[in-house]
C-alpha positions in Angstrom: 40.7 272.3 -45.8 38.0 274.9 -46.1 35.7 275.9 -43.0 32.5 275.0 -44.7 31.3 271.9 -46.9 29.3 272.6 -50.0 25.2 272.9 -49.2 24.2 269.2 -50.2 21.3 268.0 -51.8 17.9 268.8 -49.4 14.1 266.9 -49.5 12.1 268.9 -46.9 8.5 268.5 -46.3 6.8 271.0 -44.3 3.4 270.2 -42.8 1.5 272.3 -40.5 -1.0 270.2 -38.3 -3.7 270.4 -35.7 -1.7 270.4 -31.8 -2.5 268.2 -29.4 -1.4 268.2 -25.9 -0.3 264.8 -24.9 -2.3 263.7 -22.0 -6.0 263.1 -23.8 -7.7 264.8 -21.1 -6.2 267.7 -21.6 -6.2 268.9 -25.2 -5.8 272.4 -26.7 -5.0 273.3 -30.1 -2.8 275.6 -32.3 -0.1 275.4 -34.4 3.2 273.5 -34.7 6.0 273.0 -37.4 6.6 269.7 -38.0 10.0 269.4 -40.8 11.1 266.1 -42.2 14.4 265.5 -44.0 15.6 263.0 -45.8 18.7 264.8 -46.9 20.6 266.9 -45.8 20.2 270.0 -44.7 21.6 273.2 -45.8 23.8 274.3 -43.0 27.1 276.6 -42.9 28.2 274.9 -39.8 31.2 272.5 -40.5 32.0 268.9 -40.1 34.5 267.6 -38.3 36.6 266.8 -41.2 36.1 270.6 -42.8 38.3 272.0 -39.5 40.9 269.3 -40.6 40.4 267.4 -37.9 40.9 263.4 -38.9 40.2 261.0 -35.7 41.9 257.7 -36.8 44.1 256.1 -39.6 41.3 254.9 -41.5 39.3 256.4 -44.6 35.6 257.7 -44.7 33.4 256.3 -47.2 32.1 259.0 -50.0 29.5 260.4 -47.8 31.4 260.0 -44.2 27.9 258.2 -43.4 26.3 255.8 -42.3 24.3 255.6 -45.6 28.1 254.7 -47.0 27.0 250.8 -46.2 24.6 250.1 -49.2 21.1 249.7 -48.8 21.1 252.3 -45.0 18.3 254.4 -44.8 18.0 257.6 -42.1 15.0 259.9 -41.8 14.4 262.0 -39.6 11.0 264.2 -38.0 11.9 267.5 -36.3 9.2 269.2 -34.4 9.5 272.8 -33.2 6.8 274.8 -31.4 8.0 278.4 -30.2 10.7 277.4 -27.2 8.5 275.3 -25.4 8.7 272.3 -28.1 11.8 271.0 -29.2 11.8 267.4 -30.0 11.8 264.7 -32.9 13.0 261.3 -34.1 15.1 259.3 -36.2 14.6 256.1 -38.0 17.5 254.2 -39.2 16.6 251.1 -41.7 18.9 248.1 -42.7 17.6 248.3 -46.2 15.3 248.9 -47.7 12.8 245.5 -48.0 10.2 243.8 -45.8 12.6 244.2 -42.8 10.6 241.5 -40.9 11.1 239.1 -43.5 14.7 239.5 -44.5 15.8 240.2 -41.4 19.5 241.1 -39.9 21.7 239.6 -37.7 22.2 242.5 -34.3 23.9 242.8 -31.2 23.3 245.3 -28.5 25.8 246.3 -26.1 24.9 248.7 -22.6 27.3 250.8 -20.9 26.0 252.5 -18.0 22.2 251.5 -18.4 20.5 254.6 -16.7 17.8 254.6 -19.7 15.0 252.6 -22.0 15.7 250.9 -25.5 12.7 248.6 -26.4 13.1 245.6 -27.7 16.8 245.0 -26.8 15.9 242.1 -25.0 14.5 239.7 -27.9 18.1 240.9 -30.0 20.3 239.6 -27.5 17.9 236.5 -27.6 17.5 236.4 -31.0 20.6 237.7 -32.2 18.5 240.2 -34.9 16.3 243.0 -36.4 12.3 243.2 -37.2 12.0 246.6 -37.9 13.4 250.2 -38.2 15.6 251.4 -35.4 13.8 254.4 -34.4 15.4 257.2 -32.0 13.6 259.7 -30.2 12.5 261.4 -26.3 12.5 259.8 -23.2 8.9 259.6 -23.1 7.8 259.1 -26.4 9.9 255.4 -26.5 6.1 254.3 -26.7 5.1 256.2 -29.8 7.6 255.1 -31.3 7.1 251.5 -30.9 3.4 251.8 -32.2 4.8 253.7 -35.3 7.1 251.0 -35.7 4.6 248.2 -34.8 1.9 249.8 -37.5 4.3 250.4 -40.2 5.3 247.0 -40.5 2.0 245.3 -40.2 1.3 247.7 -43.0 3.7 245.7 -45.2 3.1 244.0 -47.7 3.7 240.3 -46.9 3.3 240.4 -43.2 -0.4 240.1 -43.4 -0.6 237.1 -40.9 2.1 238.9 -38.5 0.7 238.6 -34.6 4.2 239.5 -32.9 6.5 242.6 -34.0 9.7 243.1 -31.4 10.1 247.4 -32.2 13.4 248.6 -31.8 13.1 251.9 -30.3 16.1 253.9 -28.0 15.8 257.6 -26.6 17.5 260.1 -24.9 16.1 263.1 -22.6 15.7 266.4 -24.3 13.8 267.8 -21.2 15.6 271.1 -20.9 14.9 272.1 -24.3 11.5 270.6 -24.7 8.7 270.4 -22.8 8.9 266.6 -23.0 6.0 266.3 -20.1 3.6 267.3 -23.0 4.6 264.3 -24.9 4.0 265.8 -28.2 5.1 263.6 -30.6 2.2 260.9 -32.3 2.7 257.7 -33.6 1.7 259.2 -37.0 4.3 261.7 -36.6 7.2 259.4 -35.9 6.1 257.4 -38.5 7.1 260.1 -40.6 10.3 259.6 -40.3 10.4 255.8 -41.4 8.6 256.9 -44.7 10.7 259.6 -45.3 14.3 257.5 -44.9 16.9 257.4 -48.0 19.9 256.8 -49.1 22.2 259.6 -49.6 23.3 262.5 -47.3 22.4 262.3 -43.9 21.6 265.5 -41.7 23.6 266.0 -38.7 23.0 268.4 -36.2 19.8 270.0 -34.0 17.5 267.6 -36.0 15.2 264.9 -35.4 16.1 262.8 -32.4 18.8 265.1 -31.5 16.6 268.7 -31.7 16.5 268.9 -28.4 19.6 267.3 -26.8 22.6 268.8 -25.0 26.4 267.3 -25.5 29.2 268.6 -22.8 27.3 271.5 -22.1 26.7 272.7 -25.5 24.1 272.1 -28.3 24.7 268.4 -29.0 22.4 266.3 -31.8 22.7 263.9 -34.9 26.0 262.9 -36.1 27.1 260.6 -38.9 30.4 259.2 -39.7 32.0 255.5 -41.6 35.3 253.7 -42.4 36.3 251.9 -45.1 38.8 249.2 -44.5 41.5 248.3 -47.0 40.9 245.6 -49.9 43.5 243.7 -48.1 41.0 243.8 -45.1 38.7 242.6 -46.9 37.1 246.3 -48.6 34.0 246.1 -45.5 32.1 249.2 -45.1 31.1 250.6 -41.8 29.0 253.1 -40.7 27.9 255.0 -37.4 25.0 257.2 -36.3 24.6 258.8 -32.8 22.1 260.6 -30.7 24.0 262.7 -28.4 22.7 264.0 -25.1 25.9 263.1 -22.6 28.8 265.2 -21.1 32.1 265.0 -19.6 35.4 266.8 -20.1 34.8 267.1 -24.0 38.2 266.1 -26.0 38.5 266.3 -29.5 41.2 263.9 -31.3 42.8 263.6 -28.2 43.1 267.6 -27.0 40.9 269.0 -23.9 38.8 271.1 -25.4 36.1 270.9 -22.9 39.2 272.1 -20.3 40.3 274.6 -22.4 37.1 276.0 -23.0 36.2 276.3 -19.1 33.1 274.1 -19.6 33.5 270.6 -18.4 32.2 268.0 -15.4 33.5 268.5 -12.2 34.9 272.3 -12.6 34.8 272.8 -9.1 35.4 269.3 -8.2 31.4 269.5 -7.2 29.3 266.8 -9.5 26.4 268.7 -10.7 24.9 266.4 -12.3 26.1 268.2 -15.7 27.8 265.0 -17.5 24.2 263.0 -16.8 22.3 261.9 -20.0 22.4 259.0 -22.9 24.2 258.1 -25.7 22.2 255.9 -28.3 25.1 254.6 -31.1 24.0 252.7 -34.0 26.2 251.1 -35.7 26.0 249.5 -39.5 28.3 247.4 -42.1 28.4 245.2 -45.0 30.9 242.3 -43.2 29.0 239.1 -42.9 28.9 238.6 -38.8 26.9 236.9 -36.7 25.0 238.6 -33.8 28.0 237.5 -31.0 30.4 239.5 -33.3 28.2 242.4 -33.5 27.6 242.7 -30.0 31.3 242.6 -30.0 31.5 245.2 -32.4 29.1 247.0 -30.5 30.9 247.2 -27.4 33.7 248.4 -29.1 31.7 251.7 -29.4 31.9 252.9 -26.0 35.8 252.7 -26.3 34.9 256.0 -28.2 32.6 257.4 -26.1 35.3 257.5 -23.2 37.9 258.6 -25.6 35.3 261.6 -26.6 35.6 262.6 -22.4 32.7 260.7 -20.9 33.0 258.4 -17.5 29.9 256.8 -18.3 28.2 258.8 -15.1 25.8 256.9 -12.6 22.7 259.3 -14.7 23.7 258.2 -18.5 22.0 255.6 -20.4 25.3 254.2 -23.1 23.6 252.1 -25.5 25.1 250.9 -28.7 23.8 248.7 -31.5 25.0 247.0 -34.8 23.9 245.1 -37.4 25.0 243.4 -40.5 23.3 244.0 -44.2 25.3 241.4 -45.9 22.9 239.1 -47.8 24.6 235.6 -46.7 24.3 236.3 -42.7 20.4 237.5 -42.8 17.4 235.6 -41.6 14.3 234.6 -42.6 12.4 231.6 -44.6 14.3 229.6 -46.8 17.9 231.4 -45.9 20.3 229.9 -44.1 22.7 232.2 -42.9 26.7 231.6 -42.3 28.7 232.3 -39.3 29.9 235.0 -40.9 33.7 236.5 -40.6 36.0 234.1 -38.0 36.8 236.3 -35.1 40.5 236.5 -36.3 39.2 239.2 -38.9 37.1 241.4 -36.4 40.2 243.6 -35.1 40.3 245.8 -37.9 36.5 245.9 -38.0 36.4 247.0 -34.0 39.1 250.0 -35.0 36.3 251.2 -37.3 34.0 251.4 -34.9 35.9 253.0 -32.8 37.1 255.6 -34.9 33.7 256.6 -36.5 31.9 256.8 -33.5 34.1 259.1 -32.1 33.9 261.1 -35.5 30.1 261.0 -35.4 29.9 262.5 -32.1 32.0 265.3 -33.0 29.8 265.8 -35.9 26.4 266.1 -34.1 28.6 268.5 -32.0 29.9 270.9 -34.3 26.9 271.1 -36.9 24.6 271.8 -34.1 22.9 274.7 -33.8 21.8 277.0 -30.9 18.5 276.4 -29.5 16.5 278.4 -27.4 13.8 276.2 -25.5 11.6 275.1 -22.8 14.0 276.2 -19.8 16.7 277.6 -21.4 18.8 278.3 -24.1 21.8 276.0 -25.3 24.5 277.8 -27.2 26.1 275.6 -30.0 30.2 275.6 -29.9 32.0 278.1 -30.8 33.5 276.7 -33.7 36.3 279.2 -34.2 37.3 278.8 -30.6 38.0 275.4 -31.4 40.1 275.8 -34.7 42.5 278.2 -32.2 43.4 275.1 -29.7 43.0 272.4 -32.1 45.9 274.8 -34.2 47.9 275.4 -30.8 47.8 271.9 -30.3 48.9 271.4 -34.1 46.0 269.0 -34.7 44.3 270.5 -37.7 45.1 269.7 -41.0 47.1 267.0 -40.4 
């Protein structure tokens, strides 16, 4: 396969706004770059599939997306000030209606729950979804909410809406941003909702991921799907993570992270170095009810050990899935079925599996190098891992 994909199809809009330093009392203005994409970016970095590297039996949709289940939605809000500001978000939307009206059966599963993800508490009640999933910083989890809250209000039909459950799940990008400064506004988040599509999605050092760190090395956005066989019934599924995690990085099975000389525990002393979150999300056109999504979701963090995380005592593992088929959603006047009998989820949870892990190497490799608020984090060296994914005869398989 060659290195490098072809530069798809890119929607930027570049604003330049007034800078304000989080805490109200404490204002001071200049300038900062705020970038929104809804597609993807042009980027020479490959995917995981362009170093012919093919985690699992099963196929990728057309876009090896989560935007491969019909109706998905990603946008995302990157915001870069010098190397003191590197941060964002990412919105994720079911389809592309009144979400709180038509909404979509959910499940949520927690791994090792060192973190914050709004509104998970009414979806394992509830067994659904309100409004866009939005990803971003540790401490702008309440931004986000209000950006969600605001934008559906703003909807037309919900004018007599007094209760909105936001959806909102972070990482920490602390190293590369100066995430004490809280820089990111409501309005700004909102951006990112506003901006979602269809299509391509970017991968890499963008929006929720701009300022997050993966095994040591640049980590980010990453996309990947599965399409089961007709004979499986033809579902669609569809992951999207937000990497910020370590471990002893493997890819497809191989030790990379070993081989490389950059892994957890080196010198069998824990540094603290495999500490952060994971945030999976998880999408597909099978009809299931929210107890087989959570089960779907759980199946998730089957690839986040295979990708060389324990799931340290610091990590937040959160995954989340939801179903867009018309007969299982919710709302007035529907009544939704059970959905697929639990006989018919196995093939369904290898999906998961296997795009999640692909997603994660994705956000890996198309990351770039970022220099920031206490530090620089080099991206992979791509080539490096060609040479012992080729020793190990793994490539272009």
């Amino acid at each position: 396969m060659p290195l490098f994909r072809s530069s798809a199809s890119i929607l930027a809009v570049f604003l330049v706004v007034a800078w304000t330093a989080a805490p109200a009392s404490a204002q001071s203005s200049s300038s900062v770059s705020i970038t929104v994409e809804s597609r993807a970016e042009s980027n020479d970095r490959p995917r995981t599939r362009d170093l012919g590297i093919a985690p699992g039996i099963l196929t990728p949709g057309p876009l090896n997306a989560i935007t491969d289940v019909s109706g998905v939605r990603v946008g995302h809000v990157t915001m870069v000030r010098g190397d003191s500001v590197n941060t964002g978000a990412t919105a994720i939307l079911p389809h592309g209606g009144n979400l709180y009206q038509d909404k979509v059966p959910a499940g949520f599963y927690q791994g090792n729950g060192y973190g914050k993800f709004a509104g998970t508490t009414q979806i394992i009640e509830l067994g659904e979804i309100e409004t866009p999933i939005i990803l971003t910083n540790t401490l702008s989890v309440p931004q986000g909410m209000e950006a969600a809250i605001s934008w559906t209000l703003d909807q037309p039909g919900n004018e007599r809406v007094r209760s909105v459950n936001a959806v909102v799940g972070e990482t920490n990008d602390g190293f590369l941003n100066d995430i004490r400064g809280r820089h990111l506004r409501a309005h700004t988040i909102r951006q990112a909702i506003e901006t979602a599509r269809t299509g391509p999605v970017d991968e890499g050092s963008v929006g929720a991921g701009r300022g997050t760190v993966s095994f040591g090395w640049k980590g980010g956005i990453g996309t990947s799907s599965r399409q089961l066989p007709e004979q499986l019934g033809g579902y669609t599924l569809g992951a999207l993570v937000q990497t910020n995690y370590g471990g002893i990085l493997r890819v497809d099975g191989v030790p990379v992270g070993e081989e490389l000389g950059q892994y957890f525990m080196k010198n069998v002393v824990d540094k603290g170095d495999a500490d952060g979150s994971v945030i999976v999300v998880l999408a597909t056109d099978a009809p299931l009810s929210d107890r087989n999504l959570e089960r779907l979701a759980a199946r998730a963090m089957l690839a986040i050990g295979r990708s060389g995380s324990p799931a340290t005592n610091g990590s937040g593992d959160y995954m989340i899935a939801f179903s867009t088929a018309e007969d299982v959603r919710r709302g007035r006047d529907r009544n939704p079925t059970n959905g697929l009998d639990n006989g018919q989820m196995s093939p369904l949870f290898q999906a998961a599996v296997e795009a999640t892990e692909e997603a994660i190497l994705n956000a890996l490799f198309r990351a770039t190098t970022v220099e920031g608020h206490r530090g620089t984090i080099e991206a992979i060296d791509i080539e490096a891992v060609r040479e012992i994914m080729d020793r190990h005869g793994m490539s272009d398989r």
